[in-house]
C-alpha positions as MATLAB code, in Angstrom:
seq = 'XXXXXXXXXXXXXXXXXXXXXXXXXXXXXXXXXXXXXXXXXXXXXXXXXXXXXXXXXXXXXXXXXXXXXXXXXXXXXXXXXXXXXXXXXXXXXXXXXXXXXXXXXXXXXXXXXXXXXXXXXXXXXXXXXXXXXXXXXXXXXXXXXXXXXXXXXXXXXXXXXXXXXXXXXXXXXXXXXXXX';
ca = [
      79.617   88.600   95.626;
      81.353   91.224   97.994;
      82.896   92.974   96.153;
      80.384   94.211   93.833;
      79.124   95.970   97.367;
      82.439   97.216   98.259;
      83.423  100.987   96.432;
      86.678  102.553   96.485;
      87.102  106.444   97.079;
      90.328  107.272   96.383;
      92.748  109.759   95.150;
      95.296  112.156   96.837;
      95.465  113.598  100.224;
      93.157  116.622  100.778;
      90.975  116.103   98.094;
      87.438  115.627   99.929;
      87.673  111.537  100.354;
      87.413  111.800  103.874;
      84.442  114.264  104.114;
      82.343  111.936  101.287;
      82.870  108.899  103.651;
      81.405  111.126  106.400;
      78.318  112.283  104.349;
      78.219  108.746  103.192;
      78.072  107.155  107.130;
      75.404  110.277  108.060;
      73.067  108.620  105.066;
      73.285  105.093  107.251;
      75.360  103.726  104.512;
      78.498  101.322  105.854;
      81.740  102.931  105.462;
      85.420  102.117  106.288;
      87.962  105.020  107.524;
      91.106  105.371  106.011;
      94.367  103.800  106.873;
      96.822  106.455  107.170;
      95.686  109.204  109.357;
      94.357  106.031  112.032;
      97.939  104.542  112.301;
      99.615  108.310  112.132;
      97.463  108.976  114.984;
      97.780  105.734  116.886;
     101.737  105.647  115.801;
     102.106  109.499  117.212;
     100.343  108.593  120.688;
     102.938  106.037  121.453;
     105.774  107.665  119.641;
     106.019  104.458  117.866;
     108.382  103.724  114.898;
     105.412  102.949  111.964;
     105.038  107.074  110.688;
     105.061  107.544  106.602;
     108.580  109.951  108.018;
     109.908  107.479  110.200;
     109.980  103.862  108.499;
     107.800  104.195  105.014;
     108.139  100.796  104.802;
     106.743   99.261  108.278;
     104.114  101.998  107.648;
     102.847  100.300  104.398;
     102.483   97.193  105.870;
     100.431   98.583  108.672;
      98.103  100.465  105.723;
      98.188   96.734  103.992;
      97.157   95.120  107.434;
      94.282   98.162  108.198;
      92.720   97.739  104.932;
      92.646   93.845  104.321;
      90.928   94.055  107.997;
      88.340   96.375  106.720;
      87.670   94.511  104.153;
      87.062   91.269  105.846;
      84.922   93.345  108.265;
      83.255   94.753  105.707;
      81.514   91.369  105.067;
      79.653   91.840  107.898;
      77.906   94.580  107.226;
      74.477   94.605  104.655;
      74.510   96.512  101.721;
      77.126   98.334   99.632;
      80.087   99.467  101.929;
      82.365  102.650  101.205;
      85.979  102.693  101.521;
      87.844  105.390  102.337;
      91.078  104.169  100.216;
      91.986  100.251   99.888;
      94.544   97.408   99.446;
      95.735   99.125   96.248;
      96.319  102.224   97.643;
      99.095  100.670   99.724;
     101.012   99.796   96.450;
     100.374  103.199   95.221;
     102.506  104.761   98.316;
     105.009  102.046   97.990;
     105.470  103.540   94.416;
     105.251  107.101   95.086;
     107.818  106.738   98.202;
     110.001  104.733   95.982;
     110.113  101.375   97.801;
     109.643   97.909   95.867;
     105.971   96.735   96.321;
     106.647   93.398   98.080;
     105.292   90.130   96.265;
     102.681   89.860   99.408;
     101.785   93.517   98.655;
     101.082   93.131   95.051;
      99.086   89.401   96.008;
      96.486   91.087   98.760;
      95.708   94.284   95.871;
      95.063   91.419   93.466;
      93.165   89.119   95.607;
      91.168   91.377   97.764;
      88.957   92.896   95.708;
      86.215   95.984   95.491;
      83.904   96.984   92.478;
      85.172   97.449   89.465;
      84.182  101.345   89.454;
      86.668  103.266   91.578;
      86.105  106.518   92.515;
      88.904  109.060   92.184;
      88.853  112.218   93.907;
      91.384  114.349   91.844;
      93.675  116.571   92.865;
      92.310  120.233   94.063;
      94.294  123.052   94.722;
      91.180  124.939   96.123;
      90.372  122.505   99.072;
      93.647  120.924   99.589;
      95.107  121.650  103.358;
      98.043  120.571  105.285;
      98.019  119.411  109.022;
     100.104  117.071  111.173;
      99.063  114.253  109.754;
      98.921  115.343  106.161;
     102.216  116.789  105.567;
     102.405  116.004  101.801;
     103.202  119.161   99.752;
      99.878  119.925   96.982;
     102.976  118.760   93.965;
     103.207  115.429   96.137;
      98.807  114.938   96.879;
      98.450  115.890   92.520;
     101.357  112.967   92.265;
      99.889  110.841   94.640;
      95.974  110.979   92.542;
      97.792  110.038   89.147;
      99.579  107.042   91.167;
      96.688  105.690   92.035;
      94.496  106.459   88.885;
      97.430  103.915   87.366;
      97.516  101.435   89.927;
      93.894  100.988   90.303;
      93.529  101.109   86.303;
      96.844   98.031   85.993;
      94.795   96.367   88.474;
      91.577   96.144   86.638;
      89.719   98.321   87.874;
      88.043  101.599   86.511;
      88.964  104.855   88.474;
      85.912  107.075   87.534;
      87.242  111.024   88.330;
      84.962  112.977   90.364;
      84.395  116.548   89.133;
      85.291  118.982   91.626;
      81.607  120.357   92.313;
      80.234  120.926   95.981;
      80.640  117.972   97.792;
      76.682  117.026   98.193;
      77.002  117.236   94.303;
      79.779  115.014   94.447;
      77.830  112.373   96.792;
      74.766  112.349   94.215;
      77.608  111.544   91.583;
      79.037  108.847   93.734;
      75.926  107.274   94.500;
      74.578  107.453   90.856;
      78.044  105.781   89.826;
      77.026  102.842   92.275;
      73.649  102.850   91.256;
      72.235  103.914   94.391;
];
C-alpha cells in the first residue's frame, strides 16, 4: 500500500522541513516540495490573485490541488517518498487563517493518505527566518506547528516531534522513525 511509503514532514514555517527534504533528495530518496512557497512564487511572477495575503481562500485550494498531485505522482516513484507538508496541512491553514475547511477539503485529508507516523518539525526560535515568501511572524510559525500537530493527530495520524538537534541528527531520527 502507498501510503505506508509516503512520510509527512511537517510543522511551522522556518523550522528546517525544507532543508530535511533537501538532505533527504541528496541521499537518492524521492521527495515532494512543498506547496506554498511553489504557488507564492509562481502566483508573484504573474502577479496573480492566489497569494496566502491576497485571497487565503483560492490559495488553499491551490495548496489542496499541489499536494493531491504529488501524491498521485508520488505513486510513481519506488520506495518510500518524503513530503514536504500534505493534504492535511491545507486544513491546518484553513484553520489558522480562520476560513471554514470546505467539505471537499476535509474529504481529500481523509482520503488521501500518508503513513501513519508524521513527522513534526516544532517550532524554533533559533533557526526560524523571514523572507518574501515566509512572512509569518515566529508567534504565527509556533501557532501554525500546534495546528497541525492537532489536525494530523484528529486525522489519525501520529505527529512524532523532532528534537531540535543539528539537522543531519535530525535526518538519522527521521529515517530511524521510517525504519530506514
Amino acid at each position: 500500500m502507498d501510503a505506508e511509503r509516503f512520510f509527512v514532514i511537517t510543522g511551522g514555517p522556518g523550522s528546517g522541513k525544507s532543508t530535511l527534504i533537501d538532505m533527504l533528495r541528496a541521499r537518492d530518496f524521492s521527495t515532494a516540495p512543498e506547496a506554498g512557497r511553489g504557488i507564492i512564487r509562481a502566483q508573484r511572477d504573474v502577479d496573480g490573485p492566489a497569494l496566502p495575503w491576497r485571497d487565503p481562500a483560492l490559495f488553499a485550494e491551490l495548496m489542496l490541488s499541489w499536494e493531491m498531485r504529488s501524491h498521485a505522482a508520488a505513486r510513481e516513484a519506488p520506495g518510500p517518498v518524503f513530503f514536504d507538508r500534505g493534504v492535511p496541512d491545507t486544513v491546518g491553514y484553513l484553520r489558522l487563517v480562520g476560513l471554514p475547511v470546505p467539505p471537499h477539503v476535509m474529504r481529500a485529508a481523509e482520503t488521501v493518505r500518508y503513513n501513519r507516523r508524521v513527522f513534526l518539525a516544532p517550532f524554533w526560535p533559533q533557526i526560524f527566518r523571514q523572507d518574501a515568501e515566509r512572512r509569518q511572524t515566529a508567534q504565527e510559525a509556533e501557532r501554525t506547528c500546534a495546528v497541525m500537530a492537532d489536525v494530523y493527530a484528529e486525522l489519525g495520524y501520529e505527529p512524532v516531534p523532532l528534537p531540535r538537534v543539528p539537522a543531519e541528527e535530525r535526518l538519522r531520527f527521521i529515517l530511524s522513525g521510517a525504519g530506514l
